[in-house]
TORLO-523888 format. One line per field, with one value per residue: residue number from 1; residue in one letter; x, y, z of N, C-alpha, C in turn. Coordinates in steps of 0.2 Angstrom, whole numbers, plus 5000, padded with zeros to 4 digits. Layout:
N
nr: NUM  ...
rest: A  ...
nx: X  ...
ny: Y  ...
nz: Z  ...
cax: X  ...
cay: Y  ...
caz: Z  ...
cx: X  ...
cy: Y  ...
cz: Z  ...
This chain:
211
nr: 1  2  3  4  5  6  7  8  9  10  11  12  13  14  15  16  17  18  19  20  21  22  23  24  25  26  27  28  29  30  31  32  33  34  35  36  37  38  39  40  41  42  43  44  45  46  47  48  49  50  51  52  53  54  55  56  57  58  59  60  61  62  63  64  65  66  67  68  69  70  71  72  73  74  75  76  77  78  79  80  81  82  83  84  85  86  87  88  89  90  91  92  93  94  95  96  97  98  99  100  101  102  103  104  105  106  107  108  109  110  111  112  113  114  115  116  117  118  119  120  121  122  123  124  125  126  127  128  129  130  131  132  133  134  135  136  137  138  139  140  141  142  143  144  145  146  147  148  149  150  151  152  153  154  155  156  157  158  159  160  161  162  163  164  165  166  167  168  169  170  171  172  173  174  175  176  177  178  179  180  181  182  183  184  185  186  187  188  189  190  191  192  193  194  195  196  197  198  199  200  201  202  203  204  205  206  207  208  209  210  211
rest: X  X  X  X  X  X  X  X  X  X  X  X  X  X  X  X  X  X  X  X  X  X  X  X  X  X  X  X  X  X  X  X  X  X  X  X  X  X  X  X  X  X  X  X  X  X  X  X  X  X  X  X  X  X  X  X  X  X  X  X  X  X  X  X  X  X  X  X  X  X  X  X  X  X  X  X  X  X  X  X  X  X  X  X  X  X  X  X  X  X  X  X  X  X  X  X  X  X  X  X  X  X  X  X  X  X  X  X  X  X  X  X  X  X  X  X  X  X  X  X  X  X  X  X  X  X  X  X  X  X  X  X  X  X  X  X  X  X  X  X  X  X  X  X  X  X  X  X  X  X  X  X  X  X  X  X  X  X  X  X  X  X  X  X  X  X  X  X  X  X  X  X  X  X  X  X  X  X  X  X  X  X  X  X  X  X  X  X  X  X  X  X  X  X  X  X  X  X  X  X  X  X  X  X  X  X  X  X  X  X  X
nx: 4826  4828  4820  4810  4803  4793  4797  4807  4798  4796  4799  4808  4820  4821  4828  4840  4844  4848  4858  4866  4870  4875  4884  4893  4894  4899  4912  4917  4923  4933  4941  4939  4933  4931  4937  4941  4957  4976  4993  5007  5022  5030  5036  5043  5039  5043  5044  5050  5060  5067  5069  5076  5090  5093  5106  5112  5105  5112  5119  5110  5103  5091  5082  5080  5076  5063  5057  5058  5052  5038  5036  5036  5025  5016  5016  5010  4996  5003  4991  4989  4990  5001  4996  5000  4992  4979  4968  4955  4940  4938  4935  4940  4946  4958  4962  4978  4986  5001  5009  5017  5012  4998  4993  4987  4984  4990  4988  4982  4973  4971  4971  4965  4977  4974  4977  4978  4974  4980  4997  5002  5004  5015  5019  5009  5018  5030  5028  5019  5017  5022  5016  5016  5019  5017  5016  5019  5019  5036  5035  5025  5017  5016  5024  5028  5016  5014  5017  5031  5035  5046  5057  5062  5060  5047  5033  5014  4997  4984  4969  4954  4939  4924  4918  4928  4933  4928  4925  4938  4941  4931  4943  4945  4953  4946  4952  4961  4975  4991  4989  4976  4977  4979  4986  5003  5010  5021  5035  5040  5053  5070  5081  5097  5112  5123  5140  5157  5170  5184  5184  5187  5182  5168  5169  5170  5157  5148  5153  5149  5134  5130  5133
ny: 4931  4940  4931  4934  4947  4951  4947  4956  4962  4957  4955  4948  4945  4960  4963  4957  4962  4975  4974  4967  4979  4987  4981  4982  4996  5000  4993  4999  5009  5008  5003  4992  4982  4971  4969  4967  4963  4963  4964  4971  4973  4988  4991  4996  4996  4980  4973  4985  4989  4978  4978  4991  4982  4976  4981  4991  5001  4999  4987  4978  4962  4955  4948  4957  4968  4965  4962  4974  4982  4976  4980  4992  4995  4988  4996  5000  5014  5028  5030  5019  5001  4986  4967  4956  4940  4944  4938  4942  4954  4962  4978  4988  5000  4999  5007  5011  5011  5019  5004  5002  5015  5025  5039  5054  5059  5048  5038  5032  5031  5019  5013  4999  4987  4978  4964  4951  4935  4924  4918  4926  4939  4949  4954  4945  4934  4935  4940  4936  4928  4935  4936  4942  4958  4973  4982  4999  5013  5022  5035  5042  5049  5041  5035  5048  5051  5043  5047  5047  5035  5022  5011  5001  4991  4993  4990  4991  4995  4986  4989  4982  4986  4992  5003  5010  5015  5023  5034  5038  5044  5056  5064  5067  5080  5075  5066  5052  5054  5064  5077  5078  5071  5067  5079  5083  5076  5088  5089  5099  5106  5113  5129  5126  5130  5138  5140  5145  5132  5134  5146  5143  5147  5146  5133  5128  5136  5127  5114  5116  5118  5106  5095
nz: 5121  5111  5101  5105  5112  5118  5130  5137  5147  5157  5173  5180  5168  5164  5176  5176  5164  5169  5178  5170  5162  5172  5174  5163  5164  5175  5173  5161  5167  5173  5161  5156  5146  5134  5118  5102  5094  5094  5102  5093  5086  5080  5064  5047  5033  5028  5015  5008  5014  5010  4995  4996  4998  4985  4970  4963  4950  4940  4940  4943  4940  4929  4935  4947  4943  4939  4951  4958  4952  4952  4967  4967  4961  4971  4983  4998  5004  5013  5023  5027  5035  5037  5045  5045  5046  5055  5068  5069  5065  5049  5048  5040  5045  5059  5074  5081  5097  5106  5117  5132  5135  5140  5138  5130  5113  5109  5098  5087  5069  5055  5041  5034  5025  5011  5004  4991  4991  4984  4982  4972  4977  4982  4995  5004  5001  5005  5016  5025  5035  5046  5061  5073  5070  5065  5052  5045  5032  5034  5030  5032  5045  5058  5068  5074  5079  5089  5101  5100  5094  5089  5079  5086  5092  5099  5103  5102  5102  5094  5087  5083  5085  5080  5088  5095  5084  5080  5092  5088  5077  5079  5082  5070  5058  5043  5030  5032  5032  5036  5034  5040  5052  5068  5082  5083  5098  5107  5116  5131  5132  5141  5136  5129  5138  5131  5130  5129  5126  5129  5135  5151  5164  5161  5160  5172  5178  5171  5178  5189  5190  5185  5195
cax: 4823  4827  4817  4801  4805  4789  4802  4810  4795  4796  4804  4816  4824  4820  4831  4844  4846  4849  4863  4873  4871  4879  4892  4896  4896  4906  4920  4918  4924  4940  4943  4940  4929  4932  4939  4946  4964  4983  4998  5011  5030  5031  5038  5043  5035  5049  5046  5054  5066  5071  5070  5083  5096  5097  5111  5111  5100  5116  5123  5106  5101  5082  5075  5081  5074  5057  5056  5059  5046  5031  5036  5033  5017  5012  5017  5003  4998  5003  4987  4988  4995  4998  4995  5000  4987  4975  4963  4951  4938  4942  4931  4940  4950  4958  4966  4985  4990  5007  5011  5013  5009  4992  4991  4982  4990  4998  4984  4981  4967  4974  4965  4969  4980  4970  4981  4978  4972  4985  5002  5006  5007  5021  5018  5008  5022  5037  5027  5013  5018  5024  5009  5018  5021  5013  5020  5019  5024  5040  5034  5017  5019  5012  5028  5029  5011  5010  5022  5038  5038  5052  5056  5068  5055  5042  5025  5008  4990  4980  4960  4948  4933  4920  4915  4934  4937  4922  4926  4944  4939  4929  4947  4950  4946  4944  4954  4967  4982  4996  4986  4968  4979  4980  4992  5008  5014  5025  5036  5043  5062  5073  5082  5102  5114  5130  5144  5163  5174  5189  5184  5189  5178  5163  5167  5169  5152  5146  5152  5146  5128  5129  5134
cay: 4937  4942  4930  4932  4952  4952  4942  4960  4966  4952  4959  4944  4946  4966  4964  4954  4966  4980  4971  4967  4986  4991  4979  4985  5002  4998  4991  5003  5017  5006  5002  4984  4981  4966  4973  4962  4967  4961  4969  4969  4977  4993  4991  5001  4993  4976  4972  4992  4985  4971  4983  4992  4978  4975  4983  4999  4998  5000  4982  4974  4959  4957  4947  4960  4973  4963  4959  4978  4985  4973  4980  4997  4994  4984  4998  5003  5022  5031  5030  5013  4996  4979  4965  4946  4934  4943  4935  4949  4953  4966  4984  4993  5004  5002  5010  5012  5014  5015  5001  5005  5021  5029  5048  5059  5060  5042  5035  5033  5030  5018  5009  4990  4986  4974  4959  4946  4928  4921  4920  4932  4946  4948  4956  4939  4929  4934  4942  4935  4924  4937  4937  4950  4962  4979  4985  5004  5016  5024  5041  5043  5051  5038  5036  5053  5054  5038  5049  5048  5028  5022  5006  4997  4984  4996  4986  4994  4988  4987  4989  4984  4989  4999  5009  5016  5019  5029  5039  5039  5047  5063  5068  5069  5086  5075  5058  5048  5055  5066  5084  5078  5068  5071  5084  5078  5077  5089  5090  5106  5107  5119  5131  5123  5135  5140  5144  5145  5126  5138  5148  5138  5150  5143  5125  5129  5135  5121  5108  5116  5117  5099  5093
caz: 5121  5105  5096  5110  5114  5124  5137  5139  5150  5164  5178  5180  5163  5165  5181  5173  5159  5173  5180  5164  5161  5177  5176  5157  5164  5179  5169  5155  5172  5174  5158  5156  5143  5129  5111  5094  5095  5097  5102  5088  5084  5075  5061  5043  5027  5028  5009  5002  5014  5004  4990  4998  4999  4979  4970  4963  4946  4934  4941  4943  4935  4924  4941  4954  4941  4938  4959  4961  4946  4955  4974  4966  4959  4978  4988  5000  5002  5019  5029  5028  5039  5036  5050  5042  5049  5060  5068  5070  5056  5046  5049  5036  5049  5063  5081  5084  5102  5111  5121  5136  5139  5143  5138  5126  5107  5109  5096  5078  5065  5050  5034  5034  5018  5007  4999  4989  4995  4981  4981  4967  4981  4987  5005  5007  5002  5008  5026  5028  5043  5052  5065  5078  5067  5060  5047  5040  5028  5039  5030  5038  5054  5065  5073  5079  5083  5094  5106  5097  5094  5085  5077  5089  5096  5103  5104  5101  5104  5087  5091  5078  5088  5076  5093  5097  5081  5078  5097  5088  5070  5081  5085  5063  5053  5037  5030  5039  5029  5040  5037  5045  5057  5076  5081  5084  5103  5109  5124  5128  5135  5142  5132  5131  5139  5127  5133  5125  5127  5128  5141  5159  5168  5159  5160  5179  5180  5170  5181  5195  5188  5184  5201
cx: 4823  4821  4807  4803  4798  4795  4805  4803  4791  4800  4810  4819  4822  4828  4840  4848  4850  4856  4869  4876  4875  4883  4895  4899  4900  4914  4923  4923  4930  4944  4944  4934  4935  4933  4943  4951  4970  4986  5006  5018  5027  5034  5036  5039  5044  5051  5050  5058  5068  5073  5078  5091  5098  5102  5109  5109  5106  5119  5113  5103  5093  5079  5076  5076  5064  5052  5055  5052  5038  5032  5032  5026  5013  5011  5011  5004  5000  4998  4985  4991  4993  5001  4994  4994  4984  4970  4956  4947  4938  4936  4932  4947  4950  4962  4971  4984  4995  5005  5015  5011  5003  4992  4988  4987  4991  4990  4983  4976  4971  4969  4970  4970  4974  4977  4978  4976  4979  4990  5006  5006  5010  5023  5015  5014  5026  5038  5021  5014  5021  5018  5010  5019  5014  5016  5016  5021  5029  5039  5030  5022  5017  5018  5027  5024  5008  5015  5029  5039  5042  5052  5062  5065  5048  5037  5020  5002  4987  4973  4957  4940  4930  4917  4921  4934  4932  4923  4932  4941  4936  4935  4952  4945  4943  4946  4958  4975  4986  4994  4979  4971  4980  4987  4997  5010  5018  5028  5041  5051  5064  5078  5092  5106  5122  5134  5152  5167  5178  5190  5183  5184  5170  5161  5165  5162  5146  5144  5149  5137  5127  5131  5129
cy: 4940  4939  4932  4939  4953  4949  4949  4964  4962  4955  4956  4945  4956  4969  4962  4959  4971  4980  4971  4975  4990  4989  4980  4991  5004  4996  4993  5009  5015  5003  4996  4982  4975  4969  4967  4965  4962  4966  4965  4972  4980  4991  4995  4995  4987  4974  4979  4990  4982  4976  4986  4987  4975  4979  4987  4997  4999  4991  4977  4971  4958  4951  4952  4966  4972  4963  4968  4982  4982  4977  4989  4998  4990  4991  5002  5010  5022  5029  5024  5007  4991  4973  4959  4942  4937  4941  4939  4950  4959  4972  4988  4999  5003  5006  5007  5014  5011  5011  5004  5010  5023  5036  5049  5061  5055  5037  5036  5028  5026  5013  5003  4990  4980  4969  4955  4939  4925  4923  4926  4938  4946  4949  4950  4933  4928  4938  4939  4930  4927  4938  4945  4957  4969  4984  4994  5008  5020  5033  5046  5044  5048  5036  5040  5054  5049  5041  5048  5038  5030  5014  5000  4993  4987  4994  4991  4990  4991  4984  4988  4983  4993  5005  5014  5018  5022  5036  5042  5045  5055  5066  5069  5075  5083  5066  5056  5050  5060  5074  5084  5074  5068  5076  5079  5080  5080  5091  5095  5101  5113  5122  5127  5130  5135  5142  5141  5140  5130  5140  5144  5142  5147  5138  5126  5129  5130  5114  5109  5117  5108  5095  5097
cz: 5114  5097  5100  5112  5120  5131  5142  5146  5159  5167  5179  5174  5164  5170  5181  5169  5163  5175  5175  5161  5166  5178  5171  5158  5169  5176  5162  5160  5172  5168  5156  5153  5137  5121  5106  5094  5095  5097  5095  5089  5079  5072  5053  5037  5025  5022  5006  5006  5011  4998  4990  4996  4990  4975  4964  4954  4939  4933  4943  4940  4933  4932  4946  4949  4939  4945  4961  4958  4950  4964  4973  4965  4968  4984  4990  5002  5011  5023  5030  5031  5035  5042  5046  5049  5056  5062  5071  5064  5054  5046  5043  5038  5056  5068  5082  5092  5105  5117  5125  5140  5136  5142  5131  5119  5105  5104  5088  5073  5059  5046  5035  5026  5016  5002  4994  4992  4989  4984  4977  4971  4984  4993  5007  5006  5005  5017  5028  5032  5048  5057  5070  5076  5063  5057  5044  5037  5032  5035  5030  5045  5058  5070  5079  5083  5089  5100  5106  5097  5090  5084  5078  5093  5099  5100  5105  5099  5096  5088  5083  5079  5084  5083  5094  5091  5077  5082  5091  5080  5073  5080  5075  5058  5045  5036  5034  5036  5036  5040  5040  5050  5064  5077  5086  5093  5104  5116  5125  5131  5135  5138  5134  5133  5134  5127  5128  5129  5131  5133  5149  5163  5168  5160  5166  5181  5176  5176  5189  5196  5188  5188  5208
């Protein structure tokens, strides 16, 4: 049909067309539509980890000092993730969402980091076989904004759809950095009640609140 568009004005292909559209649209109600994506582990930027573990810059030797000076110069900005070997083709930007929760807020807009194909990058060298992994700066708030993740195994889906992440981008006043950013989830709580250790009357009615 594409090469022979007149095809579209046959009612068998006409009829066919209709179908695929209503089963598109059907599975778009329940949310079961096909997207380029994996799911990964949270995780903080693992190379300024390593960073971290060298020895305090008065007692470090000229390759911990040489290994340190290039990690500076690699280090990606905030609005950005890095994802070793996906097999997904690269849009530019994509969609964070919490694993496995479902609500409003728990999502995020990020720039795919850019490497090197050689060796001499060292986020390819010494991470690029983490497949599972999506690594970000830990001082971007996409933590907090994917509904208070944290980076103790919590899994999240990484969409590189150009549709979501166009829907996703209406909900930004400007770039992707942490003040055009989605607002952050928050969950109320009750106020705590504060009463005197000391006084046994209080604990009293403590424990009788709390049973």
């Amino acid at each position: 049909m594409k090469k022979t568009p007149l095809f579209l004005r046959e009612p068998k292909f006409t009829k066919q067309l209709n179908a695929m559209a209503e089963r598109t649209l059907k599975d778009y109600g329940v949310g079961h539509l096909l997207v380029e994506g994996d799911v990964r582990y949270l995780s903080g930027d693992l190379l300024e980890m390593i960073a971290l573990m060298l020895e305090e810059p008065e007692v470090r030797t000229s390759s911990q000092f040489k290994y340190y000076n290039a990690l500076m110069a690699q280090k990606f900005q905030s609005e950005h993730f890095y994802a070793p070997k996906a097999a997904y083709e690269d849009y530019g930007a994509c969609i964070v969402l919490r694993n496995p929760h479902i609500a409003r807020n728990e999502e995020i807009r990020l720039k795919t980091y850019k490497t090197k194909a050689n060796k001499d990058n060292m986020r390819n060298y010494y991470l690029g076989h983490l497949s599972d992994v999506l690594m970000i700066d830990i001082q971007m708030l996409a933590a907090e904004r994917l509904g208070g993740a944290d980076y103790d195994g919590d899994t999240v889906h990484l969409y590189a759809e150009p549709m979501l992440s166009a829907c996703i981008q209406r909900n930004y006043t400007g770039g992707l950095e942490n003040e055009d950013n989605l607002p952050l989830l928050k969950i109320p709580s009750a106020e705590p009640l504060i009463a005197d250790a000391v006084d046994w009357k209080a604990r009293m009615m403590a424990l009788e609140g709390a049973s």
